[in-house]
N, C-alpha and C positions, 0 to 999 in steps of 0.2 A: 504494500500500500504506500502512496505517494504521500507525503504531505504538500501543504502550501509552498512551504520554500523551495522544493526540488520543481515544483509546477513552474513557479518561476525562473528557476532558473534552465529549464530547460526553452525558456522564450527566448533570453537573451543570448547574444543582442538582439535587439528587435531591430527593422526595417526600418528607415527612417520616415519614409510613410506611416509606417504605426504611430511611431511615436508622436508625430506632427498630429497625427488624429488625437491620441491620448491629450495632447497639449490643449485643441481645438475645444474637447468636452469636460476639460478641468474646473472652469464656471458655470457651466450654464448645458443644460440640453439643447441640441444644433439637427439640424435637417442636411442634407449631403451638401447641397450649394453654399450653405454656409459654414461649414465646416470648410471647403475649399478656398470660400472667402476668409476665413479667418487663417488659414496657412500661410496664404500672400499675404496677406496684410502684416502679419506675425514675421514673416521674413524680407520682409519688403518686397515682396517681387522675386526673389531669388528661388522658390519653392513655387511652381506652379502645379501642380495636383491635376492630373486629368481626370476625367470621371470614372473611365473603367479603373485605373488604378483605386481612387476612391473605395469604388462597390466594391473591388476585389477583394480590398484592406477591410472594408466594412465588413460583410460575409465571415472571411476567415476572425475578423474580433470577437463578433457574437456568436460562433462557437466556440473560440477557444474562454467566454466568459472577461472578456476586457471590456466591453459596452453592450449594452441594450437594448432594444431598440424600445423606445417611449410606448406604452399602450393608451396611456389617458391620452386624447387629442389637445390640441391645443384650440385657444375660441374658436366659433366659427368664422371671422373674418381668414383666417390662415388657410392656403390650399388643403383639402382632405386628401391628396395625392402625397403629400409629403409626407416622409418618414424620418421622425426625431430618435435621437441616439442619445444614451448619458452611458455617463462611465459607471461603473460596477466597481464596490469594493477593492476586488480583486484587479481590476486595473487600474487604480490606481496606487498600489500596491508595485504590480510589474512597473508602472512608471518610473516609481520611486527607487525601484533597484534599477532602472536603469539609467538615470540620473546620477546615482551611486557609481556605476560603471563606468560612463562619460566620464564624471569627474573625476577619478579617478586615473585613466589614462591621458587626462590633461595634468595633473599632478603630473603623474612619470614624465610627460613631454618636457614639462619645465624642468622638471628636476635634471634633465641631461640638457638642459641649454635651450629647447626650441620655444621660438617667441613666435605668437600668430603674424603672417603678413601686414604689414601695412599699408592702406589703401589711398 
């Protein structure tokens, strides 16, 4: 039998898509176009998310139990076509070790000398 931490740790690393989605639904329950929108915006522009990559990330999260998909609708001014996502305990969790993780191998970066680009 598994517990939670080997669960975990059998995600990481995550995909940088994951995680940019993880980041997406850390405040707020999001629908897929806004999730997209909030990656560019969140990266400036540098991270543009296509849809299929989107759904793809989407699907494989809410089986592996990293988000949700919302069942209460939202009013009805909102399309009823749209499908809202929140994050799960347990993804936020995986986030959080892999935040650990990152930061971590930015540690080691500096610690042998490497400084990010300057732009």
């Amino acid at each position: 039998m598994t517990n939670d931490r080997e669960l975990v740790e059998e995600l990481l690393p995550l995909p940088p898509a994951t995680f940019h989605i993880l980041l997406a639904l850390m405040d707020e329950e999001r629908h897929g176009y806004a999730i997209i929108q909030d990656v560019e915006a969140r990266t400036q522009g540098v991270l543009r998310m296509s849809a299929g990559t989107l759904y793809r990330s989407i699907a494989r999260m809410v089986e592996q139990g990293l988000i949700a998909e919302v069942t209460r609708r939202r009013p009805a001014a909102d399309d009823p076509r749209r499908r809202y996502y929140r994050l799960t305990p347990f993804g936020v969790t995986v986030a959080r070790a892999e935040m650990r993780r990152l930061s971590e191998l930015v540690r080691l970066a500096r610690a042998r000398g490497l400084k990010p680009e300057t732009t």
